[in-house]
Backbone as a chain_set.jsonl record, in Angstrom:
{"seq": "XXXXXXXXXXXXXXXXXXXXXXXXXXXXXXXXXXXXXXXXXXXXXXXXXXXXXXXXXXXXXXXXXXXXXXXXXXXXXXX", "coords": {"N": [[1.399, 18.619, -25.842], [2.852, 17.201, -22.776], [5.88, 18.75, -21.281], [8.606, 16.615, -21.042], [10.579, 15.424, -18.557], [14.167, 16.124, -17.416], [16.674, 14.556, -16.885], [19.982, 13.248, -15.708], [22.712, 11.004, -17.063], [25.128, 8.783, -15.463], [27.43, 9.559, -16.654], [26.836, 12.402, -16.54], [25.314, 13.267, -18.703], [22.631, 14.873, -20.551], [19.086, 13.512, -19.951], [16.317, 12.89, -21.288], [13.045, 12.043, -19.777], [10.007, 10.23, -20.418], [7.291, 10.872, -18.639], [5.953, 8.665, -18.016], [8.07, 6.36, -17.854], [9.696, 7.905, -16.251], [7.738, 7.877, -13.76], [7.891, 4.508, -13.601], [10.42, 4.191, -13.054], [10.452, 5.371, -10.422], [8.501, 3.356, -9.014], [10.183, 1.074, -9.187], [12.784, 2.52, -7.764], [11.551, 2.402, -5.191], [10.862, -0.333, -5.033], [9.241, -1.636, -5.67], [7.635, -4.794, -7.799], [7.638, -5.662, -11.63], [5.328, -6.508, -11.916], [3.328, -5.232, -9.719], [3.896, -2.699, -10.522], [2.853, -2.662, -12.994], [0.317, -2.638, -12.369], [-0.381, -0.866, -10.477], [-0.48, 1.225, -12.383], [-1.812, 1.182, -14.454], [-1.286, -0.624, -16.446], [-0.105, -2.573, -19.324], [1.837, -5.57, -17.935], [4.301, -6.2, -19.684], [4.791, -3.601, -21.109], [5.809, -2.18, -18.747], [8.065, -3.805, -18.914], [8.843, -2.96, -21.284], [9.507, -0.465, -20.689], [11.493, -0.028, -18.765], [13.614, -1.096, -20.393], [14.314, 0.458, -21.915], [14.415, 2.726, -20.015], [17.156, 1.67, -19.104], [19.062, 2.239, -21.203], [18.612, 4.468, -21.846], [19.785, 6.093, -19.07], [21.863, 4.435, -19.156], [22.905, 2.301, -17.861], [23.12, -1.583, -16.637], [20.831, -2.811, -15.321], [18.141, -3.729, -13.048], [18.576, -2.892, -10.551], [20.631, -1.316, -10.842], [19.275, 0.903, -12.295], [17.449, 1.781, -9.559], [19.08, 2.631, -8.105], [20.064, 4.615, -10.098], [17.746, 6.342, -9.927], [18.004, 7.027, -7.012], [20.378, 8.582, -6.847], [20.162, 10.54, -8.144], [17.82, 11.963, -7.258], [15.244, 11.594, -7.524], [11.994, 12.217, -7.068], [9.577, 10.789, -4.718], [6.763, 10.818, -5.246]], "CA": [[2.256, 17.579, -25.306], [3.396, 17.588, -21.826], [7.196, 18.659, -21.332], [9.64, 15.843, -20.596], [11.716, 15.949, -17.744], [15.487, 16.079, -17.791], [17.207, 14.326, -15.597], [21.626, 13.333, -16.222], [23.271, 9.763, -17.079], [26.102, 8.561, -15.107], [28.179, 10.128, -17.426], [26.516, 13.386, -16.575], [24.984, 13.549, -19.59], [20.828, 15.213, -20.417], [18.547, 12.456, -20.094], [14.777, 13.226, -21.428], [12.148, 10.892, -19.391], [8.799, 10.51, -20.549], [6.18, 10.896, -17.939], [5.621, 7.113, -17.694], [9.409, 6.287, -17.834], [9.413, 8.626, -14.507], [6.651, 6.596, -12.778], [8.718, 2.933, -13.716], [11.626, 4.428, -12.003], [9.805, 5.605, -8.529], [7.955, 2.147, -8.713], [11.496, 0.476, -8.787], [13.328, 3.133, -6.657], [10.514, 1.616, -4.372], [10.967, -1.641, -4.674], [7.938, -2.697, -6.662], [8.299, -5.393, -9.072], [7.101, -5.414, -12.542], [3.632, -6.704, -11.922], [2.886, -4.145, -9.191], [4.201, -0.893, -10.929], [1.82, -2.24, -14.255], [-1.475, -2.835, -11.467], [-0.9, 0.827, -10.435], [-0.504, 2.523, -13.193], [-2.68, 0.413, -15.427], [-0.604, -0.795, -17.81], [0.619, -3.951, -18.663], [3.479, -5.781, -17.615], [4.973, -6.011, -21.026], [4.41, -2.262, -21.188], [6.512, -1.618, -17.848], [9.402, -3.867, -19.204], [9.64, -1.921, -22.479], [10.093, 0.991, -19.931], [12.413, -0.675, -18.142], [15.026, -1.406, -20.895], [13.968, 1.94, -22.765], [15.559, 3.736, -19.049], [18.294, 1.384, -19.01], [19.512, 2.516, -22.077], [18.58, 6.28, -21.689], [20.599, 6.006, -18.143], [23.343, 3.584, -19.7], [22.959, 1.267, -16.907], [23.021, -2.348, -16.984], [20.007, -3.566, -14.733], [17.383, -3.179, -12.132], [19.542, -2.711, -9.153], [21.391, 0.452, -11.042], [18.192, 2.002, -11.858], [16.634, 2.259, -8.497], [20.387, 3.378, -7.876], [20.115, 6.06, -10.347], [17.006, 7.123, -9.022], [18.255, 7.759, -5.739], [21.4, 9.681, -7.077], [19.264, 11.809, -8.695], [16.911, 12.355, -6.054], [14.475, 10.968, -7.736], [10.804, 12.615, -5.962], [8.34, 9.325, -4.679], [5.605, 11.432, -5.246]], "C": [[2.998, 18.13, -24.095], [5.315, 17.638, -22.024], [7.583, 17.82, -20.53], [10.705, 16.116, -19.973], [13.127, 15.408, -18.093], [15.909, 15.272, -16.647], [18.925, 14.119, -16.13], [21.876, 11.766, -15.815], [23.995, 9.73, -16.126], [27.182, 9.006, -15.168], [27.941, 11.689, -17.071], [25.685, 13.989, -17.809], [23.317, 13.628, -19.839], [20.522, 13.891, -20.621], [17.093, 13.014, -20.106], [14.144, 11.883, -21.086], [10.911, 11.403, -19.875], [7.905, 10.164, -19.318], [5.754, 9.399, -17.478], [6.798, 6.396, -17.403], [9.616, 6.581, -15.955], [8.784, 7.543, -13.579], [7.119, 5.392, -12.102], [9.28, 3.031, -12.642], [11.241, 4.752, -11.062], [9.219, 4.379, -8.266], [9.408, 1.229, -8.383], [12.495, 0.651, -7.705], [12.805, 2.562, -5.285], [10.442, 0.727, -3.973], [10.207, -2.548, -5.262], [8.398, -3.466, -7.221], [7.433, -5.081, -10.345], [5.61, -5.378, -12.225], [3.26, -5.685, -10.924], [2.403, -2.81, -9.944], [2.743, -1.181, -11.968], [0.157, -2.148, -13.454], [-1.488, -1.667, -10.934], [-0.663, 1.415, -11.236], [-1.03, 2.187, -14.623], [-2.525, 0.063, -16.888], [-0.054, -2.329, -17.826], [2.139, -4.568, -18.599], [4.844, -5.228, -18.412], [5.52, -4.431, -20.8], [5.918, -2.085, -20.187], [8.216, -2.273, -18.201], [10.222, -2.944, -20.279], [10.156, -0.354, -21.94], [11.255, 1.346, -19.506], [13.799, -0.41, -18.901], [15.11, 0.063, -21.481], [15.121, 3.009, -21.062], [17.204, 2.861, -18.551], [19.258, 1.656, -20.196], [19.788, 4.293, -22.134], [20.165, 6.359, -20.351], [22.106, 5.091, -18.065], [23.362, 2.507, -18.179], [22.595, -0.155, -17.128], [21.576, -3.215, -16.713], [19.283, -2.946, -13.623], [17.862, -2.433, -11.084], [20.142, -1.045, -9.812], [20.403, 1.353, -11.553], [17.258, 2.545, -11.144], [18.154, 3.379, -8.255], [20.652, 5.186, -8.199], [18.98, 6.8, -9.898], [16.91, 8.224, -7.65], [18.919, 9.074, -6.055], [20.665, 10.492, -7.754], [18.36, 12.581, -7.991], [15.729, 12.673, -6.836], [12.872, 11.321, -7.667], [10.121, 11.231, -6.151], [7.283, 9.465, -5.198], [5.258, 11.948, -6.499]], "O": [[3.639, 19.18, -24.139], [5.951, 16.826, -22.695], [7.204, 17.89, -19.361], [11.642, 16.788, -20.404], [13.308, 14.468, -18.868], [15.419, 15.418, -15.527], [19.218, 14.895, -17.04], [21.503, 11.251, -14.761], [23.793, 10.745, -15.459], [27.98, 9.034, -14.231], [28.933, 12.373, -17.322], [25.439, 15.195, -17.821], [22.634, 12.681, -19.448], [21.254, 13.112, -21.234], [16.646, 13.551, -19.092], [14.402, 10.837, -21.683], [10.612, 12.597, -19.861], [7.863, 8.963, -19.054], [5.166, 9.26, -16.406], [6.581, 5.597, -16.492], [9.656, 5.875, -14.947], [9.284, 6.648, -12.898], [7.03, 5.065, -10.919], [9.06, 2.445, -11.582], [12.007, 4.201, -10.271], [9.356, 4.104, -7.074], [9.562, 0.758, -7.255], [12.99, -0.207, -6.974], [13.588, 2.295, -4.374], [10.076, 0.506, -2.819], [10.33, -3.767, -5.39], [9.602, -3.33, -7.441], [6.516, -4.274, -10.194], [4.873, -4.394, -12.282], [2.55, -4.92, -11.576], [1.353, -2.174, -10.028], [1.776, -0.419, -11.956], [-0.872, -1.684, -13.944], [-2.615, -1.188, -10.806], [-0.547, 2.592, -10.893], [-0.745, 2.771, -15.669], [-3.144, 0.263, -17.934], [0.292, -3.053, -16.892], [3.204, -4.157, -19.06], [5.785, -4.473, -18.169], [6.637, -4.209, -20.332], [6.997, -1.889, -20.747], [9.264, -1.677, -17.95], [11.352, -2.456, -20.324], [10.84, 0.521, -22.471], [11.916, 2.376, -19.64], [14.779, 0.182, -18.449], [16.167, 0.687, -21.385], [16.151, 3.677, -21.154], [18.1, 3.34, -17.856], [20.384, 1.184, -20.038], [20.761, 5.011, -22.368], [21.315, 6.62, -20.702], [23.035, 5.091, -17.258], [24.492, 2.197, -17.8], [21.634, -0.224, -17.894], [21.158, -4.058, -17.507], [19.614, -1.838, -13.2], [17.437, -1.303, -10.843], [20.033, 0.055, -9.27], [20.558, 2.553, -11.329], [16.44, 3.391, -11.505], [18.16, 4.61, -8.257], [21.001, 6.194, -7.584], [19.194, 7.932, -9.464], [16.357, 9.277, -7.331], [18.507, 10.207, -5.802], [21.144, 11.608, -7.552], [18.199, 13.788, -8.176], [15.236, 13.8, -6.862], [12.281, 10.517, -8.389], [10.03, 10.614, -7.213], [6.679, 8.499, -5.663], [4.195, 12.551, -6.646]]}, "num_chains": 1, "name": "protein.A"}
């Protein structure tokens, strides 16, 4: 099993992303919308929302807008 990156809440607090989690958030940071992120990364929609709320919860944030947000503040990589 690949290791899960760390990244820090708002709060400052560890935040473990899974590998697909990651992805969501650079597709968002981005600008994508749902249906994009799931047509590149071949998953479906559904799929990318349960990601969605799954890093709004990890990151304690309320909504889309604050997790491209935290993306940035984190510095995020596109790549």
């Amino acid at each position: 099993m690949a290791a899960m990156p760390c990244t820090f809440d708002r709060a400052g607090t560890p935040v473990r992303l899974t590998p697909t989690q990651l992805k969501v958030m650079r597709g968002v940071h981005s600008g994508q919308l749902n249906k994009q992120i799931a047509f590149e990364l071949g998953i479906a929609e559904a799929t990318v929302k349960a990601h969605m709320t799954a890093l709004m919860r990890k990151l304690n944030v309320r909504n889309r807008t604050q997790v491209a947000i935290a993306a940035q503040a984190l510095a995020i990589p596109l790549s």
